[in-house]
Every structure is written in structure tokens, then in C-alpha cells.
N, C-alpha and C positions, 0 to 999 in steps of 0.2 A: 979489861978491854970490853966494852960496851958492842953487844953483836946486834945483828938486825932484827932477830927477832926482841928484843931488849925494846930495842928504837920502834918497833912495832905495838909493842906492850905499852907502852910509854904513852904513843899517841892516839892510839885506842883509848887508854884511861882518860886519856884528855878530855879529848872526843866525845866520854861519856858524862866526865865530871861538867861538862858545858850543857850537853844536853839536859841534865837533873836541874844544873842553874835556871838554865831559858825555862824550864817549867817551874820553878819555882818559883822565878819571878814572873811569870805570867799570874800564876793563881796567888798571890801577894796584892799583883795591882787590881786583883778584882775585889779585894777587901777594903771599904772605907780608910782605915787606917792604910793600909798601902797604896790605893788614889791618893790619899793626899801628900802623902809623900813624895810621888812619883810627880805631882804636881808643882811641888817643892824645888826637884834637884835640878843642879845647876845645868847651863847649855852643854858644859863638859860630860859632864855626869849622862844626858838624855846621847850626848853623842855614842859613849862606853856603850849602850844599851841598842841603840843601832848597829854600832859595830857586831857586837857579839850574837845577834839576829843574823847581821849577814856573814857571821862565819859557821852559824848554825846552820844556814840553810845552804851554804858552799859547801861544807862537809857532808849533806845530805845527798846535794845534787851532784857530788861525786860519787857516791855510792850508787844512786842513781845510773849513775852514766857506765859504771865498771859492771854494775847487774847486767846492765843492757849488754855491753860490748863479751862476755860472760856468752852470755846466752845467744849472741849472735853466732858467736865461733862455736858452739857447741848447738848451733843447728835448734835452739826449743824455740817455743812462741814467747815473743816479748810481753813482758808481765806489764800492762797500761801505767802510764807513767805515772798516773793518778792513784792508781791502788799503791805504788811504790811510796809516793809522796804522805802518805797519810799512816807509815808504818815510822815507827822510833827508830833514829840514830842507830841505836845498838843492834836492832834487827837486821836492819837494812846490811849491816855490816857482817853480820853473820850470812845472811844470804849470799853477799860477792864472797868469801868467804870460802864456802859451802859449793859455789860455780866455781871457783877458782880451783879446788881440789878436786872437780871432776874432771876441770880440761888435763892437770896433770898428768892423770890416767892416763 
């Protein structure tokens, strides 16, 4: 039987396996050889790479939004959305995280 914390682990790893991708294809397309590749790929292919940007950055700005909502009920100052936005996937995630096991207190 697969538990939630499992389903948790699960999408976490995800989560993080996407965020290592979108970096690594980023510093790819700044290398000659990967411009022109990137130049190359089909409308499908350039579509794949939009997508996966915008589920990188939905899964960011939920992180985003559960820090804030975190820290609203537990009364701190809200951390500037702009400092939140500029920190990794994986951080950002520890942080709600990290808020989340304070309110249970």
C-alpha cells in the first residue's frame, strides 16, 4: 500500500528531478553546440520545453504561495516575493516545510 508520505517522496523527487533538467538545459543552450540544437528542434520539441518551464515555475509559485500562507498564520513577516523567487525548488520547499512543522506545534 503506497502511504502519503510515499506520494510525498515521490513528488518531491520529481519536483527536484525537473528542477536539475530546466538547469541543465538552460546552461546547454548557452553553449554553441546546444544553440544550435536548440535551434534545430522541432515546434513539438520547442513546445516540451515551454511546458516544462511552466510547470517549473508553477511548482515554484506554489511553494511560494504555501511560505506566505505559512507565515501569515503563524503571525512572521512575509519573506519579499522576490527574495523567495530567486531561491531553488528544493529550498523553497524545505522552507514550507520547515513553516509547516512550526504551525503543527
Amino acid at each position: 500500500m503506497i502511504t502519503q508520505s510515499d506520494l510525498e517522496r515521490e513528488r518531491y523527487e520529481a519536483r527536484l528531478k525537473l528542477e536539475r533538467d530546466r538547469k541543465m538545459l538552460e546552461r546547454y543552450a548557452q553553449t554553441p553546440e546546444g544553440a544550435a540544437e536548440i535551434a534545430a528542434l522541432s515546434a513539438e520539441r520547442a513546445a516540451q520545453l515551454v511546458w516544462l518551464k511552466e510547470c517549473t515555475d508553477r511548482a515554484i509559485g506554489e511553494q511560494v504561495g504555501r511560505i506566505h500562507s505559512y507565515e501569515k498564520l503563524l503571525e512572521l513577516p512575509l519573506t519579499p516575493t522576490r527574495d523567495l523567487w530567486a531561491l531553488p525548488l528544493d529550498e523553497l520547499t524545505r522552507r514550507a516545510e520547515a513553516l509547516e512543522q512550526q504551525l503543527s506545534r
